[in-house]
Structures are given as structure tokens and as C-alpha cells.
TORROPA-296394 format. One record per residue (C-alpha): residue in three letters; x negated, y, z negated. Coordinates in steps of 0.05 Angstrom, whole numbers, plus 5000, padded with zeros to 4 digits. Example, Ala and Ser with C-alpha at 12.3 -4.5 7.8 and 13.67 -1.06 7.14 Angstrom:
TORROPA-296394
ala475449104844
ser472749794857
***
This chain:
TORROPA-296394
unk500050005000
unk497850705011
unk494651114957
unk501251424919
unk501452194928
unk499052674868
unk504453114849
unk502653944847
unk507153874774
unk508153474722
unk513853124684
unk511453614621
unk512254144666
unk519454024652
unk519754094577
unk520653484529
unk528853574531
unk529653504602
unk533452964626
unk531152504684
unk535952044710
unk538251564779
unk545451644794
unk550751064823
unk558051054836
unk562350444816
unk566450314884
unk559150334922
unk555949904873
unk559049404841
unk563048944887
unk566648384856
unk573048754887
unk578148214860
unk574848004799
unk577647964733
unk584148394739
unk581048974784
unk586449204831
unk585649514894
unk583450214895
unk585250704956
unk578150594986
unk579649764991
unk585850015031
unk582850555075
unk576250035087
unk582249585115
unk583950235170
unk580749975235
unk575150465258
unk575250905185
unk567350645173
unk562250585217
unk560349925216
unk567249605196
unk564349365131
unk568749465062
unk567049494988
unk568948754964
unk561848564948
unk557149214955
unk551249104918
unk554748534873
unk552949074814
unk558148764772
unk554448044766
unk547348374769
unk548048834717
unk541648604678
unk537748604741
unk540149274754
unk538749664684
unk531249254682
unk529449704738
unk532750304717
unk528750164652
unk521749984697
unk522650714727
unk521951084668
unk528051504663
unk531051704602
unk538351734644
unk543351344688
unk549451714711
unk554851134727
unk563151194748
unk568250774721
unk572750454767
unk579250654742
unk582950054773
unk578849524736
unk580149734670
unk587650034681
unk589549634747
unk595649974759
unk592550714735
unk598350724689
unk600750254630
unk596549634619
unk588949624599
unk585049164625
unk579948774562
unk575648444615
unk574449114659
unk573349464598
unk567848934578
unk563849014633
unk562549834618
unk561249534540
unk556249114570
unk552849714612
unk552550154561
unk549849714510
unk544849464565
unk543350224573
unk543250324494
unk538349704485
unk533050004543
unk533250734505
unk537151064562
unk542551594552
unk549551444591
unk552351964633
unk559351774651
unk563851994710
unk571151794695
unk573151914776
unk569051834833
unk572651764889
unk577251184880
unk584151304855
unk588350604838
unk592050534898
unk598150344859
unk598751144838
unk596251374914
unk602850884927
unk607251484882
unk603552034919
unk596952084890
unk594652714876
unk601153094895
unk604352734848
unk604053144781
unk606252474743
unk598352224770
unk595252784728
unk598452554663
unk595951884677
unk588652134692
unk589052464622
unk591351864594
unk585451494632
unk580651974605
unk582951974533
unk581751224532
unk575451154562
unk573451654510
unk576651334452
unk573350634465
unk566150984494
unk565551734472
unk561251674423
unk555651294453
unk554951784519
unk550552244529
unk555852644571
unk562552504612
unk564752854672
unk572052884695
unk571852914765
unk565352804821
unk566353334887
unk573353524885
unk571453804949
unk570253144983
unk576852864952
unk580953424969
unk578353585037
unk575352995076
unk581652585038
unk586053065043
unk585553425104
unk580353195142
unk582152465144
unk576352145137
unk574651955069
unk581251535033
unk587151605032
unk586551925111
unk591352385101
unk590553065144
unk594753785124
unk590954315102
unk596854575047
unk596553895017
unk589253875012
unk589154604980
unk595654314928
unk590153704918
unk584654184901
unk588654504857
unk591953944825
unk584653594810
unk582654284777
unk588354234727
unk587053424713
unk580253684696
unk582454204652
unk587853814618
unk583253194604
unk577353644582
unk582553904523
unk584053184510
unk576352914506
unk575053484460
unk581253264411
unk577152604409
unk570152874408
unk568053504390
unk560453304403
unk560753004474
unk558253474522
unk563953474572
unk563953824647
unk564953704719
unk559953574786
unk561253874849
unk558053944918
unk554654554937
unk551054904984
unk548155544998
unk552355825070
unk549256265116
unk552056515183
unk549656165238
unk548456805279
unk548657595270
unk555857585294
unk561557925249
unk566857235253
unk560256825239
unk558957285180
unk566157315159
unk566356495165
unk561556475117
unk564056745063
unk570456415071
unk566455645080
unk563155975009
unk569456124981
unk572455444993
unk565855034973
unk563255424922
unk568256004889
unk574455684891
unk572155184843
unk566955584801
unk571356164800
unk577155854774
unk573255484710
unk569456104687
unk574056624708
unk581556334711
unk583256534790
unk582056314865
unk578256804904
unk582357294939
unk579157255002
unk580256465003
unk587356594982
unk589257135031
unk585256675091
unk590156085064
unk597156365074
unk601755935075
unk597455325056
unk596555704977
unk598355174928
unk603355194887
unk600755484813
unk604255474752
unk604555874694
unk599555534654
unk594855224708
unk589355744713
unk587955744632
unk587254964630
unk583654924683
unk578655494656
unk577055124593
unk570255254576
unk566154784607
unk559354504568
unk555754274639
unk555854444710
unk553253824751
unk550354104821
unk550753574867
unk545453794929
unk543053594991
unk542354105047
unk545054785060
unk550454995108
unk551155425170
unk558055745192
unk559455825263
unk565856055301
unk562955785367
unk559455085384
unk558654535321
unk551754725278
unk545954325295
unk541854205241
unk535454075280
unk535154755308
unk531854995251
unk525254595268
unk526154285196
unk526753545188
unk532753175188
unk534952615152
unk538952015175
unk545852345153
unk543752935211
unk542353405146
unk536853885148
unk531453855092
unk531254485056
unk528654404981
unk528755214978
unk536955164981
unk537354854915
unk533555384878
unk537255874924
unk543855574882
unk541855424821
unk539956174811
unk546056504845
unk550556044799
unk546256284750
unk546857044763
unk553456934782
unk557656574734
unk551856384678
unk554055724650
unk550555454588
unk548354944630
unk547254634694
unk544954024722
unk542953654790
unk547553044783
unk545752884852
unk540052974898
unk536352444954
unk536852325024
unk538151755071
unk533051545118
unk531550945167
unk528150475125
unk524049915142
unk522249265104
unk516148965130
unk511848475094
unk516148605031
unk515449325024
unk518149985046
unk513750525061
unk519751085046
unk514151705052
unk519852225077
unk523551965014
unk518752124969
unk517452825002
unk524053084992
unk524852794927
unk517353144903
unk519853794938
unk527253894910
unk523753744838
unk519654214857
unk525154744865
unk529254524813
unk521854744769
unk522255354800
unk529355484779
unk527855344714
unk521255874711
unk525756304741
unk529756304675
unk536155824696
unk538755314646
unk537554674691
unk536754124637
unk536053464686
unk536253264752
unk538352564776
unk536152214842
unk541852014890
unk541551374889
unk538950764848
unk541650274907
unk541650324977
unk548650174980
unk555650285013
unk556350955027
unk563251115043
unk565951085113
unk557751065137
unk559650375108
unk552949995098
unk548250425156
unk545750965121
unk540950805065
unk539751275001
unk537350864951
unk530050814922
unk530650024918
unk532649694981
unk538549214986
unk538148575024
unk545748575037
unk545747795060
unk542147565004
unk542748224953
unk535448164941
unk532248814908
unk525749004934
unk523249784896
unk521050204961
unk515250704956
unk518751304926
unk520850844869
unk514950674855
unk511851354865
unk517151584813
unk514851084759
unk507651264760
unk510852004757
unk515151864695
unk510151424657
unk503551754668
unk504452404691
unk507552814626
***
């Protein structure tokens, strides 16, 4: 193997407290789809929509997390981290997302977070990414107001039976991507496209989050509670005014409409006046649940956005690389956002929940030599250091992801994880960044 590459920081550089963790979601991981009482979840149903992922593959056995959860958390433990950031799948421990719990589901979170508990590494919980029972998407999903009481419900349990052994819980992961690829887009589950219910959607999520954030709090006073979302710096894709003017509008719908509302109780004006007719429907006492203070931000960051009224924005035109998901590498952006949220809205604290990249890896001669990988993961650490010298709370930053694994409707061909999945035989084989990361975690700091 090649000589690993000598950081221009070190781990100290980060301060004692700082956490470092990998991150996974539980629909991409775990598999074992009809095991033990799981129920379908609205991503088993849209994986059964012919030509909604790539390569026509689904989520039944993923990376068969669920039965290799020892194998699993030994690595996570090998790399050094002090962190894993893990979802629940809400279906396998309340099938129908409403009345029964499910004792065996629930077991298998026991048994990760002891796992994580016996290795000396916090757990970081996310009660929702991405996949909704489909039994409640059946009564309307997230238009249905009944589904919020039942996430609150969900989220009171989870932190009744966990809350006190987690480092932190966040309610929702990129109501962004659920509201609008879901919602109206089409092309992340359920594949629904209208615009006005997507905006409803992204309102609707706001006020599960505020109404279960009251409810953790009731439970736990000490739990450091939040949300993660998506976001990007914007810039105009040329000096012309609609250009400029789409900008701030792709801003205001990525970035202020959800920021906004937490830390100062209303949608952007702007975004509201460019929506019309496709406003959602508010009621007297949304805004001040959903502004609840909030104890984390999780930035989840991989590349920053152009707007453009005229041809689709290729991201290669900026002579940067480009990973495999056609995203532009651009470490900068992330220090670019972590200071304007910062200036902007000053939370108490912020973290990257997500950050990685997905590149065409090779396996030769048991090894992958994932250089790129490694680059952009040195060089968005990097900027998330500078951030901090530059005076913003950023207290962690977890890489995206543990697993190559399935990656929504990419299904199984793009790869972001720092071990490499043999998905006939499930075989885990650490690539080069991993390894790179270990020697940066255990010797470096």
C-alpha cells in the first residue's frame, strides 16, 4: 500500500471535546426487511416502483447490518472514533407507526447501543430518516395531521426506553429531501409530485419536530436534542438579475425556510410571496412549536449549489473535481456555511452530521486505493478547523458513511462508504481512507 498521507492538522487541533464520529442510516444498512415483526416502510414500496432506482435493486438485505452488528461496531471501534450517528427504523419497533411496540425491534437498538456503550462510543440517534411506516403513508403520510401525533408518540418512546444512554437524538434527517424529492419531485418515496403538498409536508415535519422536541424534553431534561438538515451555500450561476433573484429564492427554500422558522418563528417572506398559492396551511400555534429552542444544528454537507434560469448547472464547469454523484468538490463551501449560520442565526451549536463523497471504487488484490476519498475527507476537516478558528461553535463532524451501501434510488451504484461492501457475499474489506482515518484518530492528537 502506498505511504498514508500526513495531515497539515491534527486531531488536537480540534480540542479534547470534539466529537468524531461515522454516520449510517437504518433503511440503507441493515436489511433483514421482513425480520422479526419489521413492516414495510414506504421505501420497500417505492423500491417495488419499476424504474424508481437505478439499478432496480431494493433494501431487503442492504448491508445485512441487522445480523452483523458485532462485525459492524468492531470496526467503528478499530477507527478510533469517539461517535456513531445511527436511525431507527420506525417500522421495526412500531410496525404499524401507531399502536403496538415491537420487543424484538426494540432489542436490536438495546443491542447497538450497549455494543456502542461496551466500545466507549457515544450514540447519536436519529428517530426519522427517511422511511415512514407505510401503514401511516397508507392514511396520508405527512398530510395527515393524525401522523404527527404518532411521530411524537414514536419519539417519546424511543426516548423513554433509550434517552438516557445517548449522547444526542435528532428528530428529523433533511426535511428537505423528504419534503421535496418525496414530495414534489417524485423521486425519493412516496413519488408523489405537487409543489403545495410538498410545501404543507415541509411544514408539517417542522411542527413534528417542534412538538416531539417539547415531548423529549418532558422525559429528559439532559439530552441534547436538535435536528440535521442539508445545506448549501447558493450562488448565481451568472451575473444575470433572474439568476441572482433564483438564488436567493433556492436559499430561501434550502436554507431559511427551515433555519428561520426554528430560531425566529416565520418563513421568509420572499419564499412565501414566490409560493402563492402553494403557502401551507399554518395554524395558530405552529410557528412557536416549531421554534422551540433547539440545543444542536446538524449540517449535513457535500457541495454547493448554483441557480440558473437557463440550461441545467454543470458542475464540471468549474474545473473542480467531481465526484461520482456529478457533485463538485468544494471544501471552502462548508466553512462558507458554517460561518453565515453562525453570523446569521448563532446557534449554541452546530455540527457536521454528514459529510463524504461517492467515488468509483475499485477492489483489486483486496484493497481499495480510495485517494480522492481521503482528499475530500482531509480537506472538508480542514474547513470545518477553520470554522472553528474562525470562532463558530462546530463541536463534531461525522463522515458520510461507515458502509458503502444502498443509497436511495442510486440503489447499490454509487459507493460512499469508507469500508467496501461485497454485496454477494457482504464481505467488509476497510479501503484506504479508513485506514488513513485510524492512524489519524489514534496517533495523530
Amino acid at each position: 500500500m502506498n505511504q498514508l498521507t500526513e495531515p497539515s492538522f491534527s486531531k488536537a487541533d480540534f480540542g479534547e471535546k470534539f466529537v468524531w464520529g461515522v454516520a449510517t442510516a437504518a433503511f440503507q444498512i441493515e436489511g433483514a426487511a421482513n425480520s422479526d415483526g419489521r413492516a414495510p416502510s414506504i421505501w420497500d414500496k417505492f423500491c417495488e416502483k419499476e424504474g424508481a432506482i437505478a439499478d432496480g435493486s431494493d433494501g431487503q438485505i442492504a448491508c445485512d447490518h441487522y445480523n452483523r452488528i458485532e462485525e459492524d461496531l468492531d470496526h467503528i471501534a478499530s477507527l478510533g472514533v469517539n461517535a456513531y450517528r445511527f436511525s431507527v427504523s420506525w417500522s421495526r419497533v412500531q410496525p404499524l407507526g401507531d399502536g403496538a411496540w415491537n420487543e424484538i425491534g426494540f432489542a436490536f437498538y438495546d443491542r447497538l447501543i450497549s455494543g456502542l456503550e461496551r466500545r466507549g462510543i457515544e450514540a447519536h440517534l436519529t428517530l426519522f430518516h427517511w422511511d415512514l411506516p407505510q401503514a401511516l403513508d397508507d392514511r396520508g403520510g405527512w398530510i395527515n395531521e393524525d401522523v404527527l401525533d404518532c411521530f411524537e408518540g414514536y419519539a417519546r418512546e424511543i426516548c423513554l426506553r433509550f434517552g438516557d444512554r445517548l449522547a444526542s437524538i435528532c428528530t428529523f434527517n433533511e426535511p428537505w429531501v423528504i419534503s421535496i424529492l418525496g414530495y414534489e419531485q417524485g423521486v425519493f418515496a412516496p413519488g408523489v409530485q405537487d409543489r403545495s403538498l410538498a410545501m404543507q409536508v415541509a411544514h408539517n415535519l417542522l411542527v413534528a419536530h417542534g412538538r416531539s422536541l417539547t415531548a423529549i424534553r418532558e422525559i429528559n431534561t439532559d439530552l441534547s436534542a436538535g435536528i440535521v438538515l442539508n445545506m448549501s451555500p447558493i450562488y448565481p450561476a451568472s451575473e444575470d438579475p433572474l439568476d441572482i433573484e433564483k438564488a436567493t429564492i433556492d436559499d430561501g427554500l434550502l436554507v431559511r425556510w427551515y433555519m428561520d422558522a426554528i430560531f425566529h418563528g416565520r418563513y421568509p417572506e420572499d419564499v412565501m410571496a414566490f409560493l402563492g398559492q402553494d403557502r401551507p396551511t399554518i395554524s395558530n400555534t405552529d410557528m412557536s412549536d416549531i421554534s422551540q429552542p433547539v440545543d444542536f444544528i446538524g449540517v449535513n454537507y457535500y457541495t454547493r449549489n448554483f441557480a440558473s434560469t437557463g440550461n441545467p448547472w454543470d458542475a464540471s464547469s468549474t474545473g473542480n473535481q467531481v465526484t461520482d454523484m456529478g457533485w463538485e468538490v468544494y471544501p471552502q463551501g462548508l466553512c462558507e456555511l458554517l460561518t453565515r449560520l453562525h453570523q446569521d442565526y448563532n446557534p449554541d451549536k452546530l455540527m457536521v452530521t454528514e459529510n463524504g463523497a461517492a467515488f468509483k471504487d475499485v477492489l483489486k488484490d483486496g484493497r481499495v486505493e480510495d485517494i480522492d476519498r481521503q482528499t475530500y475527507i482531509e480537506r472538508h476537516m480542514a474547513a470545518t478547523l477553520d470554522a472553528r478558528r474562525m470562532g463558530v461553535p462546530v463541536d463534531g463532524y461525522f463522515i458520510w458513511s461507515l458502509l458503502d451501501n444502498f443509497e436511495w434510488a442510486s440503489g447499490y451504484e454509487k459507493r460512499f462508504g469508507i469500508i467496501h461492501v461485497d454485496y454477494e457475499t457482504l464481505e467488509r474489506t476497510p479501503k484506504r481512507s479508513f485506514l488513513w482515518l485510524t492512524d489519524f484518530f489514534k496517533n495523530k492528537g
